[in-house]
C-alpha positions in Angstrom: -12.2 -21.6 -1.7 -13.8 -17.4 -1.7 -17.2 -16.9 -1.8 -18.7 -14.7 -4.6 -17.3 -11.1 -3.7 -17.4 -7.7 -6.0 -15.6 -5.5 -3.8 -16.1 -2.4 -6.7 -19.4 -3.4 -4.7 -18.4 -1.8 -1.4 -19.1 1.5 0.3 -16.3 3.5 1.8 -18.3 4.5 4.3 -19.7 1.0 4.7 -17.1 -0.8 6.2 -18.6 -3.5 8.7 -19.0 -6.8 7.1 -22.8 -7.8 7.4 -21.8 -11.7 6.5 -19.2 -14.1 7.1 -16.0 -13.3 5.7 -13.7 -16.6 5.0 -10.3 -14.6 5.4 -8.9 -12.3 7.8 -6.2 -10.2 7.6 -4.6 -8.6 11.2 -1.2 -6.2 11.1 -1.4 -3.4 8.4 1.9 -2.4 8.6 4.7 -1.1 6.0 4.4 -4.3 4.7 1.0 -5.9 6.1 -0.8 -2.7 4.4 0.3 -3.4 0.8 -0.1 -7.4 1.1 -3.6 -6.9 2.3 -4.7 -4.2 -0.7 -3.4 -6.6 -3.4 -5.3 -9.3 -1.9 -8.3 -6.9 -2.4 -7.7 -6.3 -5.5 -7.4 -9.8 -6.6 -11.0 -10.3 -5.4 -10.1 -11.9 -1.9 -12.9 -11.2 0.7 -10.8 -9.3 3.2 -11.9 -8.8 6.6 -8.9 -6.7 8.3 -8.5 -5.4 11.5 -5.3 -3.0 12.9 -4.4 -1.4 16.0 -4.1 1.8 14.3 -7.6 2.1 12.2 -6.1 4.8 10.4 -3.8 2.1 8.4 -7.2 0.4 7.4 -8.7 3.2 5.5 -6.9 2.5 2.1 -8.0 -1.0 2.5 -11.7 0.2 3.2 -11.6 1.9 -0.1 -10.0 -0.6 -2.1 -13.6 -2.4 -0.6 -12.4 -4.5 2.2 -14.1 -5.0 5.2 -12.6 -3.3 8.6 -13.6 -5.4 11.7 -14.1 -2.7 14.8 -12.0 -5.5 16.9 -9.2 -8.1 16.4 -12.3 -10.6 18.2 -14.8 -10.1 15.1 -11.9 -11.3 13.1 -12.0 -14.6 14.3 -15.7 -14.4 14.6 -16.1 -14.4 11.0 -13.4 -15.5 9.4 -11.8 -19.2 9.1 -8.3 -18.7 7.8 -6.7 -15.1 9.6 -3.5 -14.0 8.0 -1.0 -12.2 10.3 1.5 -10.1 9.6 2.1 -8.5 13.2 5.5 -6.9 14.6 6.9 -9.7 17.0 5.5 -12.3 18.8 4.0 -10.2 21.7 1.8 -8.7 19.3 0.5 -12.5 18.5 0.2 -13.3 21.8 -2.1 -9.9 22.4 -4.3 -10.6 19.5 -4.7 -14.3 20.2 -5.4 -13.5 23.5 -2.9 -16.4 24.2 -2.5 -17.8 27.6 -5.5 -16.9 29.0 -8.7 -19.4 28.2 -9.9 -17.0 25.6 -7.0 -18.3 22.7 -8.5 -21.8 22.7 -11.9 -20.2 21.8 -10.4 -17.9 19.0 -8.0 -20.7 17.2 -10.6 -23.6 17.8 -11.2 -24.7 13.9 -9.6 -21.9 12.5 -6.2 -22.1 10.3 -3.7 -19.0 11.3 -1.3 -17.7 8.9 2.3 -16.1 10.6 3.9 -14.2 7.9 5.6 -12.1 10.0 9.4 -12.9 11.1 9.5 -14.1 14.5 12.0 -16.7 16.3 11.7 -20.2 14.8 11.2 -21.8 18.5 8.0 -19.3 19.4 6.8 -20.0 15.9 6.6 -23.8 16.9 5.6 -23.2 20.4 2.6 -21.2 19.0 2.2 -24.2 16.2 1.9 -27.0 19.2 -0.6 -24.7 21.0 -2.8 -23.7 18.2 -2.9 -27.5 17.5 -3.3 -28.5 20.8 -6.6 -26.3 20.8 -7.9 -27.5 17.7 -6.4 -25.1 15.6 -4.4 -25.3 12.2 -1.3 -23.6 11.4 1.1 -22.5 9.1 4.5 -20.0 8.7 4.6 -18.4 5.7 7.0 -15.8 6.6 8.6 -13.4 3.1 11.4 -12.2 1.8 11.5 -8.4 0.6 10.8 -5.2 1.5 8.3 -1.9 0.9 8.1 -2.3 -3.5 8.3 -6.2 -3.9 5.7 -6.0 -1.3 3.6 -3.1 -3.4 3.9 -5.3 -6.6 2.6 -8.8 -5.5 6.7 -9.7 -5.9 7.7 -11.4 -2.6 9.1 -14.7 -1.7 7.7 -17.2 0.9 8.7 -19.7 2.5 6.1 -21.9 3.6 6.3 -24.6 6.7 3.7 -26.7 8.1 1.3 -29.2 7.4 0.9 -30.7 3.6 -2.8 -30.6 3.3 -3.1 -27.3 4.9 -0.4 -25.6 3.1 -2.2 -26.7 -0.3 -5.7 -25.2 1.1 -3.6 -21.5 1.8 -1.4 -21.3 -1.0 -4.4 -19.5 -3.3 -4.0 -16.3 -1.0 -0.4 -16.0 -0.7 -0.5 -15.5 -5.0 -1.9 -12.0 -5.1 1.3 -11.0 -2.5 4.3 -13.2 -3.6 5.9 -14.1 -7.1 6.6 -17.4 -5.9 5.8 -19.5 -2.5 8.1 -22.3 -1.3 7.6 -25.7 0.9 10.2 -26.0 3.5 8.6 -28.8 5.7 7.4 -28.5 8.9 7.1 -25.7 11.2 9.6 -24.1 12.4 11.4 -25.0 9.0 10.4 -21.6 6.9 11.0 -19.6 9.5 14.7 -20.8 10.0 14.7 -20.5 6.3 14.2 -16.9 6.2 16.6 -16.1 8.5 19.5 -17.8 6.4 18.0 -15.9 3.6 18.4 -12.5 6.3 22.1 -13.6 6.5 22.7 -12.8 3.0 20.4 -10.1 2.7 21.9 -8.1 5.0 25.5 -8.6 4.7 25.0 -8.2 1.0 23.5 -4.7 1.4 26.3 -3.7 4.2 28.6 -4.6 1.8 26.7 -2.1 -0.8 26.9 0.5 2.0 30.8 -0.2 2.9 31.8 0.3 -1.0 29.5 3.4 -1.6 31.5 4.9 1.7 35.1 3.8 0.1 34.0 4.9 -3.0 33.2 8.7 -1.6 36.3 9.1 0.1 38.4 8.1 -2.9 36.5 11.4 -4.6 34.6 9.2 -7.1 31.6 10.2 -9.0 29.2 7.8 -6.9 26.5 8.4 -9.6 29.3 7.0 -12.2 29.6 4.2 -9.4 26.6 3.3 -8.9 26.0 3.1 -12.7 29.1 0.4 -12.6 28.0 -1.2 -10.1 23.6 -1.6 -11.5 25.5 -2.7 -14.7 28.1 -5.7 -12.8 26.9 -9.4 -12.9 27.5 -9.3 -9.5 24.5 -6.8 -9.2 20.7 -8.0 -7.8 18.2 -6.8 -8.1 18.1 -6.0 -4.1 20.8 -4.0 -5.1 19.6 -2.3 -7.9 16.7 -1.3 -6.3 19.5 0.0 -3.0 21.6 1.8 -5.3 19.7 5.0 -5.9 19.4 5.6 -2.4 22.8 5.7 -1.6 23.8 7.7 -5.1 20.8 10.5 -4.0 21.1 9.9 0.1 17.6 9.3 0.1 17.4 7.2 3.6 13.5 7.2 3.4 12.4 3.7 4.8 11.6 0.8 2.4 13.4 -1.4 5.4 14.2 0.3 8.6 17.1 -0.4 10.6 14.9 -0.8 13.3 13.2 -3.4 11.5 16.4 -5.0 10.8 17.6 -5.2 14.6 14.7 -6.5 15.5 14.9 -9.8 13.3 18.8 -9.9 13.6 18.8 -11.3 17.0 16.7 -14.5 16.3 19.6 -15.6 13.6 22.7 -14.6 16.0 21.2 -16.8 19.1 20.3 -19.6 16.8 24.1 -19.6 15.6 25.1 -19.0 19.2 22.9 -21.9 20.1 24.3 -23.9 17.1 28.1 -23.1 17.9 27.9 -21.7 14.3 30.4 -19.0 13.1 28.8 -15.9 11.6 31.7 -13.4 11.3 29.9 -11.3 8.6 26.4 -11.5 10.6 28.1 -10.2 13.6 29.9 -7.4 11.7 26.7 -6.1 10.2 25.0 -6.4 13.3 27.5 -4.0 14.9 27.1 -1.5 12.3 23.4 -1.3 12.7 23.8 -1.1 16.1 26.1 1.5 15.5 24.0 3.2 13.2 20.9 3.2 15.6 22.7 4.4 18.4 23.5 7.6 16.3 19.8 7.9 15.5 19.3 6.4 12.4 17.2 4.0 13.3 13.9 5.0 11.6 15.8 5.3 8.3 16.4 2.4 5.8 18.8 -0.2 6.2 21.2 2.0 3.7 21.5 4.2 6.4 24.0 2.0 7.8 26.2 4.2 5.8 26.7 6.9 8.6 28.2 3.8 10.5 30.7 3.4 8.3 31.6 7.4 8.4 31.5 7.8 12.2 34.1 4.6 12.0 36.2 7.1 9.4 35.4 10.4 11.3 33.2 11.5 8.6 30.0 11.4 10.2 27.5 13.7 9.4 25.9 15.5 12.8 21.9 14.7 12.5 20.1 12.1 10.7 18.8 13.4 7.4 16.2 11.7 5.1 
């Protein structure tokens, strides 16, 4: 499926592609950049393009190649992974709704791993189709370190035959990739998965926070805790952060709002009861409106204080 590619071959300095690159890569963000290097590394010939070019420069010494526009992307590649914010960010990039898209999808098989609504992923699947396009969701489960270490999960929706052409890449990023169906299946997937997720490490936060104000040694705690067969490793890795109050962002609670909505109007849509999902959603909306938001998810902790007048005054990392 790659050509022949040596990126120890590649210049820093030398960072426009003089051939045709197969794969694309758009969105280097907390989780795009780190997906894109190990890609790299595993010999993929990465053509990557980001709004920010000062995200692309690890990727330029790691020997991919930085497109000077999101255009030359689809100008010389045939499959384009993104990994872009929201769905306004795909629309930019593909230049949808103006007669431009049709000429950027035409014969070319996009890649969404980002988490957007399941209904705008299958809109965007019937147009890109509609213009001669392929697609597929491939959206993943983890955050900042799964995503350093190759260790995430997709889920993977869309066509058979072009889901067994794209799997190769999504190796280098994710321990394991999983077929849900047909669009917008994986995406709906990851949001049940986002259910857990995030009531699981609200839950982490809630019992650190009754923990402290019963006086307990929350190192001791957490210890108890790592060592339960209750534990994951999701909350293994969470743990530390809360013993050492290091809110540093693997998963921000911005982040987290952002994708929340998508699962509360599908239940709302659905008539489905989501008691916990609403409760967590509070708290991070909580927690963001005391200006935590750039912090990690476990920063939903300072929720949880303000609730037991315990709040501290200014966010802290």
């Amino acid at each position: 499926m790659f050509s022949s590619y040596d990126g120890s071959k590649a210049k820093v300095n030398d960072t426009s592609s003089p051939v045709h690159s197969q794969i694309g890569f758009i969105g280097l963000g907390t989780m795009g950049q780190p997906m894109a290097l190990n890609l790299v590394r595993a010999g993929t010939p990465l053509l990557v393009w980001n709004r920010n070019p000062e995200r692309a420069a690890p990727l330029a010494e790691a020997g991919a190649y930085i497109a000077s526009t999101s255009r030359e992307v689809f100008e010389k590649s045939q499959t384009i992974i993104f990994m872009l914010a929201n769905g306004e960010a795909i629309d930019a990039v593909l230049e949808r709704h103006t007669p431009a898209f049709a000429m950027l999808v035409h014969d070319r098989t996009i890649v969404h791993m980002g988490t957007t609504a399941p209904d705008y992923s299958e809109s965007l699947a019937n147009d890109i189709q509609e213009a001669g396009g392929r697609y597929v969701e491939a959206p993943v489960s983890g955050s900042l370190k799964p995503a350093q270490t190759g260790q995430l999960l997709a889920m993977v929706a869309g066509e058979p035959a072009i889901i067994e052409a794209i799997r190769p890449l999504l190796g280098p990023m994710c321990r394991e990739s999983i077929v849900c169906g047909l669009v917008p299946n994986a995406l709906s997937m990851k949001l049940a998965v986002n259910l857990l997720t995030l009531t699981h490490v609200v839950a982490l936060a809630e019992a650190f926070h009754y923990a402290s104000r019963q006086n307990l040694d929350l190192a001791q705690f957490g210890a108890i805790l790592s060592a339960s067969p209750l534990c994951s490793d999701l909350l293994r890795m969470k743990i530390p952060k809360l013993v050492e109050q290091d809110f540093s962002a693997q998963a921000t609670i911005a982040n987290v709002l952002e994708v929340i909505p998508f699962a509360v109007e599908a239940a709302q849509r659905t008539t489905t009861s989501t008691p916990l999902l609403d409760a967590a959603h509070d708290l991070c909306l909580q927690a963001a409106s005391l200006g935590y938001d750039s912090l990690d998810i476990m920063a939903v902790l300072h929720a949880f204080e303000e609730r037991s007048g315990s709040a501290k005054s200014s966010p802290t990392l």
